[in-house]
Gaussian input, Z-matrix of N, CA and C with variables (Angstrom, degrees):
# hf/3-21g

backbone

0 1
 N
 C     1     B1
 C     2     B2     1     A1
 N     3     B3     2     A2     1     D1
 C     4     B4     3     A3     2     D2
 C     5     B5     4     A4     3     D3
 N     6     B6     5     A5     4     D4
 C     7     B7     6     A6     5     D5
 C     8     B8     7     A7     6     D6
 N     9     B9     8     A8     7     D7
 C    10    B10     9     A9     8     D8
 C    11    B11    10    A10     9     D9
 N    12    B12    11    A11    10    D10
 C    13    B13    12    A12    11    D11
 C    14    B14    13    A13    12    D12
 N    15    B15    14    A14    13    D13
 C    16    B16    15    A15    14    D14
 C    17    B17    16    A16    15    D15
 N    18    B18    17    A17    16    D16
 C    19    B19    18    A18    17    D17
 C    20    B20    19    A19    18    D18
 N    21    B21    20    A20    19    D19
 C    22    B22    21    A21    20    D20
 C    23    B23    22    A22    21    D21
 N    24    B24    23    A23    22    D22
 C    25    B25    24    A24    23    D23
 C    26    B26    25    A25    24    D24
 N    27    B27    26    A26    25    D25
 C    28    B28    27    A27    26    D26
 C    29    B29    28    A28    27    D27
 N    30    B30    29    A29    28    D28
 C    31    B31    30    A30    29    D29
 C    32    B32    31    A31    30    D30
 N    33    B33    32    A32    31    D31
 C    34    B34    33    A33    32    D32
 C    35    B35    34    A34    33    D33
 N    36    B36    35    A35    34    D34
 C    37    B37    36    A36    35    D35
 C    38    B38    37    A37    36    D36
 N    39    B39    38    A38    37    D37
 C    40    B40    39    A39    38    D38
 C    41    B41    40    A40    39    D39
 N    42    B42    41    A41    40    D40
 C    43    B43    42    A42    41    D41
 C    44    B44    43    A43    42    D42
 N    45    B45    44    A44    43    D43
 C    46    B46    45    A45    44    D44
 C    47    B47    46    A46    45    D45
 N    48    B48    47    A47    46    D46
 C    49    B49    48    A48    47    D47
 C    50    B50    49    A49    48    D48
 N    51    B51    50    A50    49    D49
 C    52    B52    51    A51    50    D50
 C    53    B53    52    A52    51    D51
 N    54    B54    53    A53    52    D52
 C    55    B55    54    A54    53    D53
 C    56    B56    55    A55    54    D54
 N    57    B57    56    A56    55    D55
 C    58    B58    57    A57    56    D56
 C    59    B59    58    A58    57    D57
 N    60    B60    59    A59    58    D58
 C    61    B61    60    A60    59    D59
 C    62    B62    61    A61    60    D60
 N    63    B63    62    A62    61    D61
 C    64    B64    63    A63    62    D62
 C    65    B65    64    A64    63    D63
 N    66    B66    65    A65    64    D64
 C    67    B67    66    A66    65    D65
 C    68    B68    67    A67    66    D66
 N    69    B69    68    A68    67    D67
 C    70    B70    69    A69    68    D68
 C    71    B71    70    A70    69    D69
 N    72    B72    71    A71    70    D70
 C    73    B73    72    A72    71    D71
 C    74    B74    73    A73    72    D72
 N    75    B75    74    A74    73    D73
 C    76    B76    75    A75    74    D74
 C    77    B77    76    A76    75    D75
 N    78    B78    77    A77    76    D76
 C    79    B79    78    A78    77    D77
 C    80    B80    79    A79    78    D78
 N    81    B81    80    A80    79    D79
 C    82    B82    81    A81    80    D80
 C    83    B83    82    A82    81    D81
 N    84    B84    83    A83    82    D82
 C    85    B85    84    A84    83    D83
 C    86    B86    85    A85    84    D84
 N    87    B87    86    A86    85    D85
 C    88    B88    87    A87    86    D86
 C    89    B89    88    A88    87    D87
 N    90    B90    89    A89    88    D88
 C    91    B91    90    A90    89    D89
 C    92    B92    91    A91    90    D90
 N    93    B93    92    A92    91    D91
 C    94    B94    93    A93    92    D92
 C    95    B95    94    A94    93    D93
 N    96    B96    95    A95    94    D94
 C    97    B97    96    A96    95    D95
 C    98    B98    97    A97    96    D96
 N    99    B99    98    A98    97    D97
 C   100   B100    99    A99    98    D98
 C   101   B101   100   A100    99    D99
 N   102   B102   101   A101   100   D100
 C   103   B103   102   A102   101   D101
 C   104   B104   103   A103   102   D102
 N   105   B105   104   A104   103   D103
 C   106   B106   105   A105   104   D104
 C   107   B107   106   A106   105   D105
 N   108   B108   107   A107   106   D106
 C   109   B109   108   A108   107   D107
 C   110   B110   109   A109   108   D108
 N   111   B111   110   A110   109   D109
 C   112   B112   111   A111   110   D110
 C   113   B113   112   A112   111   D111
 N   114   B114   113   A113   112   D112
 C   115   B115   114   A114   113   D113
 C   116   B116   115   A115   114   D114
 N   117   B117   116   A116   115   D115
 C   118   B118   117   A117   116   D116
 C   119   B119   118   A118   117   D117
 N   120   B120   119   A119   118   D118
 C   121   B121   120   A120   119   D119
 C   122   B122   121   A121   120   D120
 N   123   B123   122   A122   121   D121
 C   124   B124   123   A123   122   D122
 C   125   B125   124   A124   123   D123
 N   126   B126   125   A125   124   D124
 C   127   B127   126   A126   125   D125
 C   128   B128   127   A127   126   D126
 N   129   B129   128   A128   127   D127
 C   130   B130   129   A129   128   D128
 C   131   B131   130   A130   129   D129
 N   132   B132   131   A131   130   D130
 C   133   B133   132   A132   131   D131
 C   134   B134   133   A133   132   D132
 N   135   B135   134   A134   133   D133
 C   136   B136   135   A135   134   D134
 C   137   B137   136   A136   135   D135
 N   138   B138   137   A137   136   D136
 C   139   B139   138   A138   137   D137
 C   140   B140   139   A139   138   D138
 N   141   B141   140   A140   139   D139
 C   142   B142   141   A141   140   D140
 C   143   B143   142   A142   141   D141
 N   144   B144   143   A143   142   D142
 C   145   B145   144   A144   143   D143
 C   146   B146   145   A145   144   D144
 N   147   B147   146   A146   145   D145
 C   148   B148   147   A147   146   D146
 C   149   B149   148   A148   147   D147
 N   150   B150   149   A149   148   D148
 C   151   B151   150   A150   149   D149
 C   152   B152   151   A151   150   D150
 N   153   B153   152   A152   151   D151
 C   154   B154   153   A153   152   D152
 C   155   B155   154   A154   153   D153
 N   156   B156   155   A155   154   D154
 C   157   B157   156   A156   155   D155
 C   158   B158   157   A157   156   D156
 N   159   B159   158   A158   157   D157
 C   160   B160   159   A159   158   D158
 C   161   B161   160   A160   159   D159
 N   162   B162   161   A161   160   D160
 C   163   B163   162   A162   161   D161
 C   164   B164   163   A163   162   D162
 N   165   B165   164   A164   163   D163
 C   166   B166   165   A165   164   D164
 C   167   B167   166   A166   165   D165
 N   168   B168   167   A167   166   D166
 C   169   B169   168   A168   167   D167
 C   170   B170   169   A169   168   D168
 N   171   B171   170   A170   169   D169
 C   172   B172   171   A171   170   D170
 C   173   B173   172   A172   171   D171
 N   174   B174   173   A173   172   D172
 C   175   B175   174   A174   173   D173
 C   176   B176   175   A175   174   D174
 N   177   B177   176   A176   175   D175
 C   178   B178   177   A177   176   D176
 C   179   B179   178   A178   177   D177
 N   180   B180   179   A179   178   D178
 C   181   B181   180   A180   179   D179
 C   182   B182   181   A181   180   D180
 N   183   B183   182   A182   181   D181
 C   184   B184   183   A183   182   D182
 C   185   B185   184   A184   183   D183
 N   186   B186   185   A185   184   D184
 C   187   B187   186   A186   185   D185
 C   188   B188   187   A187   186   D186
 N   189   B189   188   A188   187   D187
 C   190   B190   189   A189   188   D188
 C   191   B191   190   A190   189   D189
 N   192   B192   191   A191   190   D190
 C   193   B193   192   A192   191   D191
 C   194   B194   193   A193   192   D192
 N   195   B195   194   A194   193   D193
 C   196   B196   195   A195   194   D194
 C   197   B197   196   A196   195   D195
 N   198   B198   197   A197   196   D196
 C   199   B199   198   A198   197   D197
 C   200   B200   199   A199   198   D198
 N   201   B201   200   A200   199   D199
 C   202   B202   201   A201   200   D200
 C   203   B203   202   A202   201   D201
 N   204   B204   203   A203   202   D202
 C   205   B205   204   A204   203   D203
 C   206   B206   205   A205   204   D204
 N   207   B207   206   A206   205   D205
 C   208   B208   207   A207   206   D206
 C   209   B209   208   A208   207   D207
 N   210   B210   209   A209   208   D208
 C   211   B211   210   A210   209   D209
 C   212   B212   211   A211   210   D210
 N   213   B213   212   A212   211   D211
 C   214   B214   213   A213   212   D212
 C   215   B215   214   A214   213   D213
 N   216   B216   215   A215   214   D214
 C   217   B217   216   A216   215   D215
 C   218   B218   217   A217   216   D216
 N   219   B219   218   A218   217   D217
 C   220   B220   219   A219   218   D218
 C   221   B221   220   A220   219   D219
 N   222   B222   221   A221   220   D220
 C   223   B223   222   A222   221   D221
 C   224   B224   223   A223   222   D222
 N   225   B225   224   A224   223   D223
 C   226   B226   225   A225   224   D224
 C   227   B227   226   A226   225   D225
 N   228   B228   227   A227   226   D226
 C   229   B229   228   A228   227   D227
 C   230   B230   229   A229   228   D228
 N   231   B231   230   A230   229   D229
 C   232   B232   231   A231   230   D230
 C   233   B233   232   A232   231   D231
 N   234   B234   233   A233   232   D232
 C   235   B235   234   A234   233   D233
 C   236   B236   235   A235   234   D234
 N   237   B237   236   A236   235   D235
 C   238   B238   237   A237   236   D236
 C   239   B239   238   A238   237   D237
 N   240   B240   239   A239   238   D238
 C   241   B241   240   A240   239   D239
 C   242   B242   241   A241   240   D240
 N   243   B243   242   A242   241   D241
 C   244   B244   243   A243   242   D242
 C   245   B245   244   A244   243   D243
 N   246   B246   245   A245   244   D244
 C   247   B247   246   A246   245   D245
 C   248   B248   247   A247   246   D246
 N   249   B249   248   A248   247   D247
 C   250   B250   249   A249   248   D248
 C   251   B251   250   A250   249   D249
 N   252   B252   251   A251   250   D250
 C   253   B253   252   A252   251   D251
 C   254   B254   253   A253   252   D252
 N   255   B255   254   A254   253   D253
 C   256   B256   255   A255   254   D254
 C   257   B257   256   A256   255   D255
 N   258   B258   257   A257   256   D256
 C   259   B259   258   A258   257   D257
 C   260   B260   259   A259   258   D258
 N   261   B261   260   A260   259   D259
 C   262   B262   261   A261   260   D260
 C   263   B263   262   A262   261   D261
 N   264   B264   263   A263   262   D262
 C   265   B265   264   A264   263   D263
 C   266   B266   265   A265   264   D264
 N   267   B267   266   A266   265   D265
 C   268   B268   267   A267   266   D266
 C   269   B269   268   A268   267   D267

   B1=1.4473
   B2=1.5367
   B3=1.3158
   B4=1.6204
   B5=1.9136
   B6=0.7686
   B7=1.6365
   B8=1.5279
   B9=1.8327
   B10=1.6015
   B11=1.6774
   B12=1.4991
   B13=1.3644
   B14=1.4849
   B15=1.3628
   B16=1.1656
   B17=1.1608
   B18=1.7695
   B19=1.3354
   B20=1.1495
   B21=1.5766
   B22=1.7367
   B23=1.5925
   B24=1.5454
   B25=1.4459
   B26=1.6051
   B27=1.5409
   B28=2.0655
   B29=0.8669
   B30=1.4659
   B31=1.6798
   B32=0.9657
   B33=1.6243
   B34=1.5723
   B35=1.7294
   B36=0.8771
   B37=1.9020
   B38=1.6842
   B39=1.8595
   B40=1.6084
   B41=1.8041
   B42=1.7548
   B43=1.5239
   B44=1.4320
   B45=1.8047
   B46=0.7167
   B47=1.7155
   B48=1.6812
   B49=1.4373
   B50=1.5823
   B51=1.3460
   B52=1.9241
   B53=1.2599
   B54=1.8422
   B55=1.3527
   B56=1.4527
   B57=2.0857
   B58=1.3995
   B59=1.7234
   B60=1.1460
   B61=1.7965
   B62=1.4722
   B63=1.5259
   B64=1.9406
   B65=1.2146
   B66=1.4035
   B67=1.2348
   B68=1.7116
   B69=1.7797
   B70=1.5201
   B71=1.4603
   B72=1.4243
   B73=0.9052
   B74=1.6963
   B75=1.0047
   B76=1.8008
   B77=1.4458
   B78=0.9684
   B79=1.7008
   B80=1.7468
   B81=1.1572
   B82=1.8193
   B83=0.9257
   B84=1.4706
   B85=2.0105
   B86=1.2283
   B87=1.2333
   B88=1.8356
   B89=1.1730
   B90=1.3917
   B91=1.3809
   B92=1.5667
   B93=0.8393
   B94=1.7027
   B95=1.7893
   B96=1.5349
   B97=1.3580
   B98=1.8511
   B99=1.8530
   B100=1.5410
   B101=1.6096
   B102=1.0311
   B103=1.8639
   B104=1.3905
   B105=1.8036
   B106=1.3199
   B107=1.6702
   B108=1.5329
   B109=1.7002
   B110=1.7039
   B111=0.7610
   B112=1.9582
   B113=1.4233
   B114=1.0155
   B115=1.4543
   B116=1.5553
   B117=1.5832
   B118=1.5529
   B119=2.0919
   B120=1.2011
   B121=1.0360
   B122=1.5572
   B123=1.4358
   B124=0.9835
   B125=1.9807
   B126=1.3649
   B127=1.5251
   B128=1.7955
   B129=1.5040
   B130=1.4744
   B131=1.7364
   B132=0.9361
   B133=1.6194
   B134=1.7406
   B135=1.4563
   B136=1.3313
   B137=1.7279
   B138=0.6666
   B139=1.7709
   B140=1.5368
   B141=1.2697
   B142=1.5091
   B143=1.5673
   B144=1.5003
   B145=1.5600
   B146=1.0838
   B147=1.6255
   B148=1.3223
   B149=1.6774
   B150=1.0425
   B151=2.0884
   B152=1.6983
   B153=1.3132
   B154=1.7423
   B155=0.8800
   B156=1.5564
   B157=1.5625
   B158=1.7087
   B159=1.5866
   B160=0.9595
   B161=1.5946
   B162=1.4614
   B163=1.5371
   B164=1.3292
   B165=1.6481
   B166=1.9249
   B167=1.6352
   B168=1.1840
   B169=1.2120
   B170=1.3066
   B171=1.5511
   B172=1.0614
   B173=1.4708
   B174=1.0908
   B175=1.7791
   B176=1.1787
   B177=1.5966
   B178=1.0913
   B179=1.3782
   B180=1.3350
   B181=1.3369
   B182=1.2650
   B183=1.2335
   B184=1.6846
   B185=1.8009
   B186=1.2753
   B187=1.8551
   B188=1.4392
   B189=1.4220
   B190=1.5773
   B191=1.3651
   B192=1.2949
   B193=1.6583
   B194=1.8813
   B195=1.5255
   B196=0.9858
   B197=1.8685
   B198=1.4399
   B199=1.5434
   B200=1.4200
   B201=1.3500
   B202=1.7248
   B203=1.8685
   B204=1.1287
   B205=1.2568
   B206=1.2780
   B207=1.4538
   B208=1.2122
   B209=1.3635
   B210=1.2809
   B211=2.1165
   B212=1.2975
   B213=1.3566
   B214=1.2278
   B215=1.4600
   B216=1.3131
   B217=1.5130
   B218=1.7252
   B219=0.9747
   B220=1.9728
   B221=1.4072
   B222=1.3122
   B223=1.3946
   B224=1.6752
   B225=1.7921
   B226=1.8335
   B227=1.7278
   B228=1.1547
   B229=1.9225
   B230=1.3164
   B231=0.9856
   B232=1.2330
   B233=1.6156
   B234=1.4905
   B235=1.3460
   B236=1.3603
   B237=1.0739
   B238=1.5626
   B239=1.9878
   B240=1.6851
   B241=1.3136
   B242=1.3999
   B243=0.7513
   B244=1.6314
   B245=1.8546
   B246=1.1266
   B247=1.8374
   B248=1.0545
   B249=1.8145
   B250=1.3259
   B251=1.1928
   B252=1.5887
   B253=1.4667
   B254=1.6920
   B255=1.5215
   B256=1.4052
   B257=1.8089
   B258=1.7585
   B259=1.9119
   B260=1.0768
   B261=0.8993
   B262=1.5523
   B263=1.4682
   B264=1.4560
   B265=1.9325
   B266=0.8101
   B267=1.0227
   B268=1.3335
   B269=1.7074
   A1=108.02
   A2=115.21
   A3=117.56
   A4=94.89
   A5=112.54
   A6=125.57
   A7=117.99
   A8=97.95
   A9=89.77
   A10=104.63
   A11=78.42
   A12=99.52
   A13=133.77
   A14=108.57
   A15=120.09
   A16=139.15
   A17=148.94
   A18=125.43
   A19=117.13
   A20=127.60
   A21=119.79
   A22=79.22
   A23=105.51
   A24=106.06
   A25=98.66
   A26=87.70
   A27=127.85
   A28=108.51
   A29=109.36
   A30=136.17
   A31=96.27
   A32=122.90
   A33=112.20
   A34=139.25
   A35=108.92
   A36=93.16
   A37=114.56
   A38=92.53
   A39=95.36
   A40=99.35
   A41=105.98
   A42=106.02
   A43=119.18
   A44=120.02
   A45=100.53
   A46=126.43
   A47=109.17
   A48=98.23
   A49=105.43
   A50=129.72
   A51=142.22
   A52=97.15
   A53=125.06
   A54=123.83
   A55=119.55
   A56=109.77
   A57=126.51
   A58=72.98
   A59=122.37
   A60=137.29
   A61=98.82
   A62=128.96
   A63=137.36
   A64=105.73
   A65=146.09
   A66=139.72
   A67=111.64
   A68=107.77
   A69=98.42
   A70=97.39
   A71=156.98
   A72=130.92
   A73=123.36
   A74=101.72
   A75=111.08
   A76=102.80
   A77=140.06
   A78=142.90
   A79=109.68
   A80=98.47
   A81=101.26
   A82=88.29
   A83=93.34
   A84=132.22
   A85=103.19
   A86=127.06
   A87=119.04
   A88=114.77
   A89=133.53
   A90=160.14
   A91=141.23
   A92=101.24
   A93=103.90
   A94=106.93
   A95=113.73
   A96=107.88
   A97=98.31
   A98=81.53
   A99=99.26
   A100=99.06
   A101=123.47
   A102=121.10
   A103=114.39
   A104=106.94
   A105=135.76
   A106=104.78
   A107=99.60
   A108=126.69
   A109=93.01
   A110=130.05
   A111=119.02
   A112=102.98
   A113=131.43
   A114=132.30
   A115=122.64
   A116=98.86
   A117=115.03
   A118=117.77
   A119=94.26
   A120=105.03
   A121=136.29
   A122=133.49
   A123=125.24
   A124=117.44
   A125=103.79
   A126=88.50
   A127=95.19
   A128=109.50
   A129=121.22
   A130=89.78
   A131=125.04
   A132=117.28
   A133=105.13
   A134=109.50
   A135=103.78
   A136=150.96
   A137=99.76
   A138=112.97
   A139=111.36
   A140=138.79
   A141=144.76
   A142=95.57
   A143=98.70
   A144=119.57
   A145=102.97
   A146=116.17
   A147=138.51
   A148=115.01
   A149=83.91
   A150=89.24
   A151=93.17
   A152=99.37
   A153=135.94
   A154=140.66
   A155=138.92
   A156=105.89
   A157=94.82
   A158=139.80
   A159=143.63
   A160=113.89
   A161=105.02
   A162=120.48
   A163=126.85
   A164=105.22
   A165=116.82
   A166=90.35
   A167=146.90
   A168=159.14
   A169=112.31
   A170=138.73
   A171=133.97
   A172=103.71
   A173=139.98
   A174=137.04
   A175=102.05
   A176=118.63
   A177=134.16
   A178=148.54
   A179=143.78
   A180=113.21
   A181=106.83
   A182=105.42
   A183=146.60
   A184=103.39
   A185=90.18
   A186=109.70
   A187=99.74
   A188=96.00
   A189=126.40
   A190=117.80
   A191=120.02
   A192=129.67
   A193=79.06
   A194=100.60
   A195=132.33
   A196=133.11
   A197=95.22
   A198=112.50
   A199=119.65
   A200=101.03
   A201=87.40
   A202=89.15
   A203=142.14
   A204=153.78
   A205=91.60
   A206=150.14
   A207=126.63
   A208=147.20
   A209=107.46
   A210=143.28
   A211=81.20
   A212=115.43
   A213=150.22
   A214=131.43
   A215=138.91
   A216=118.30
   A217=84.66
   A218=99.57
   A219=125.95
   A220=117.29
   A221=120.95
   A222=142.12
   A223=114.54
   A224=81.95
   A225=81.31
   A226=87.76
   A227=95.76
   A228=119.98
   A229=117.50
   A230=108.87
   A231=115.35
   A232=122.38
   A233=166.72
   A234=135.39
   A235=96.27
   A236=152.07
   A237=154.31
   A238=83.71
   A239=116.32
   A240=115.74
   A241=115.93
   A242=141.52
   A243=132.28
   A244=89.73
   A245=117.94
   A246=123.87
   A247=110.44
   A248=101.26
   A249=111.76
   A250=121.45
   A251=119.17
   A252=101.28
   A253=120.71
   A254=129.61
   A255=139.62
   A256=92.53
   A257=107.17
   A258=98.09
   A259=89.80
   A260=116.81
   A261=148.08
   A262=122.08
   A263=126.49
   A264=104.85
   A265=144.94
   A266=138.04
   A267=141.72
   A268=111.95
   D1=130.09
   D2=-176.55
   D3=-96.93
   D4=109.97
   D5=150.41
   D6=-79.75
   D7=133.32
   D8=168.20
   D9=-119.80
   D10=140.25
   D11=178.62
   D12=-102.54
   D13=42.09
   D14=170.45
   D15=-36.21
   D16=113.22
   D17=-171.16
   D18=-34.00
   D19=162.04
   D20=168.87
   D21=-117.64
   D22=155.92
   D23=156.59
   D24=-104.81
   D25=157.77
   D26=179.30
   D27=-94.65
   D28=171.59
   D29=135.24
   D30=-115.85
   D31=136.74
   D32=118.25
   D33=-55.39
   D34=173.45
   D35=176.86
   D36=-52.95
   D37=-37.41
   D38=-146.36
   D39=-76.08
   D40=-27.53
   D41=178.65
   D42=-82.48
   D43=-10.67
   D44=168.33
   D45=-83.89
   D46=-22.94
   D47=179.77
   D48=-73.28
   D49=-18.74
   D50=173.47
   D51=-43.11
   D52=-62.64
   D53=-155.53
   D54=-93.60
   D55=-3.06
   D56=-156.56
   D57=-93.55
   D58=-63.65
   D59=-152.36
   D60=-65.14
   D61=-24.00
   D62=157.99
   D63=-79.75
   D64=-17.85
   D65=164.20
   D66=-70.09
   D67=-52.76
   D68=-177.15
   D69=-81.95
   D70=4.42
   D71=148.60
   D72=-72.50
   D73=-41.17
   D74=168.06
   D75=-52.87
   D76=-31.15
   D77=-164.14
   D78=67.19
   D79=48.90
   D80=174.72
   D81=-73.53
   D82=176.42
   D83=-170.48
   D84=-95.18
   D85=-40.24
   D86=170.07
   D87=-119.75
   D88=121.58
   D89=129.71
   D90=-90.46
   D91=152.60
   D92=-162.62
   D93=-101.32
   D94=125.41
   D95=-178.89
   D96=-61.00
   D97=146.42
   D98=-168.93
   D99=-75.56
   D100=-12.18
   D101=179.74
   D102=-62.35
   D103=-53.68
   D104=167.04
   D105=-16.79
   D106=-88.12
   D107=176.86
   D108=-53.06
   D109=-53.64
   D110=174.33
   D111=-44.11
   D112=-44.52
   D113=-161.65
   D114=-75.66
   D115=-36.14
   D116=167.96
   D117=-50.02
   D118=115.12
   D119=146.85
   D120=-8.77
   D121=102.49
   D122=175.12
   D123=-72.38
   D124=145.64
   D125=-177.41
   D126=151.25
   D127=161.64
   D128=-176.72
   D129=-70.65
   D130=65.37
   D131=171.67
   D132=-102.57
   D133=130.43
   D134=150.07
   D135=-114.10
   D136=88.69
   D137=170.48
   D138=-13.21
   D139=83.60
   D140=175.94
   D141=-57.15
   D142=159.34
   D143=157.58
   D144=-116.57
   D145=115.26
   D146=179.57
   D147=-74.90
   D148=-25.32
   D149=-174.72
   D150=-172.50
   D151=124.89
   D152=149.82
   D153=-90.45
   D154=110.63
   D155=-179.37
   D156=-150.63
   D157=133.98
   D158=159.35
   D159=-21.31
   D160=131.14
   D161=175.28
   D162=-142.80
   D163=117.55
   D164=-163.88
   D165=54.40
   D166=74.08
   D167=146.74
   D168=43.67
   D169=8.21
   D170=-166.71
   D171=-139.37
   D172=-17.24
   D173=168.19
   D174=-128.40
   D175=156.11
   D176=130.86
   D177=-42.29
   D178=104.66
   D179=158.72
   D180=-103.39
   D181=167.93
   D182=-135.27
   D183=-155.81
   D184=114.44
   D185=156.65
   D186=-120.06
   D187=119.31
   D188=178.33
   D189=-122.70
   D190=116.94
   D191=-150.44
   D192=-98.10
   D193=139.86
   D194=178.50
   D195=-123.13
   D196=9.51
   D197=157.42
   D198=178.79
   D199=-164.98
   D200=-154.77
   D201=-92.41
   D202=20.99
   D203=170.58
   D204=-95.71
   D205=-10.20
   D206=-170.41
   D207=65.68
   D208=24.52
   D209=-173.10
   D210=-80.95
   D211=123.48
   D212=171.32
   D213=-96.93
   D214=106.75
   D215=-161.87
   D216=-123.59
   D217=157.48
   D218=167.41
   D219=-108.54
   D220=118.57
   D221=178.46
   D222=-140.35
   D223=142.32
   D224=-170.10
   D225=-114.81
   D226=153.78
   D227=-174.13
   D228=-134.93
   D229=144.25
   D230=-176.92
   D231=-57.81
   D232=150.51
   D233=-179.15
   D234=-81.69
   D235=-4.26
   D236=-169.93
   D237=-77.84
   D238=-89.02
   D239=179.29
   D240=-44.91
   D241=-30.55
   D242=-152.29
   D243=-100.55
   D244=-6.07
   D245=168.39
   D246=-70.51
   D247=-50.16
   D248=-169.56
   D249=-91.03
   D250=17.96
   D251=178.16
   D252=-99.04
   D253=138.19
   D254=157.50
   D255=23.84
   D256=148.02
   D257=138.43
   D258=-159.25
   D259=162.69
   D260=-154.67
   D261=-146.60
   D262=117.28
   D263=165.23
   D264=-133.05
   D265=166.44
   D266=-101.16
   D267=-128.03

């Protein structure tokens, strides 16, 4: 079996509440309640982006699984951040 092992990009906790708190200031279309990201776990954990895909041609959104139950949140990024984030594989 050939597997690909492509980087995945992350969050950490701390970039994801950094890039969630530039989204509701930008006034994007998806953001994550700030309680949610309060609730997470402190710790080297990383948060995958499960699926990416360009939106209105200028950000990303991003579904980023947030436990091992598979809770899914939607966040839009800038394409500048969403370049720059961590990857890792898997």
């Amino acid at each position: 079996m050939n597997r690909d092992t492509r980087p995945v990009p992350y969050f950490t906790k701390a970039e994801l509440v950094r890039l969630n708190d530039a989204a509701i200031a930008a006034g994007r279309n998806r953001t994550v309640d700030q309680a949610v990201l309060a609730a997470l776990e402190e710790g080297d954990y990383k948060f995958p982006v499960v699926l990416a895909f360009v939106h209105n041609d200028q950000e990303m959104r991003c579904g980023v699984v947030l436990d091992v139950r598979g809770t899914t949140v939607w966040l839009d990024l800038s394409l500048e951040d969403f370049a720059a984030l961590p990857r890792s594989e898997v």
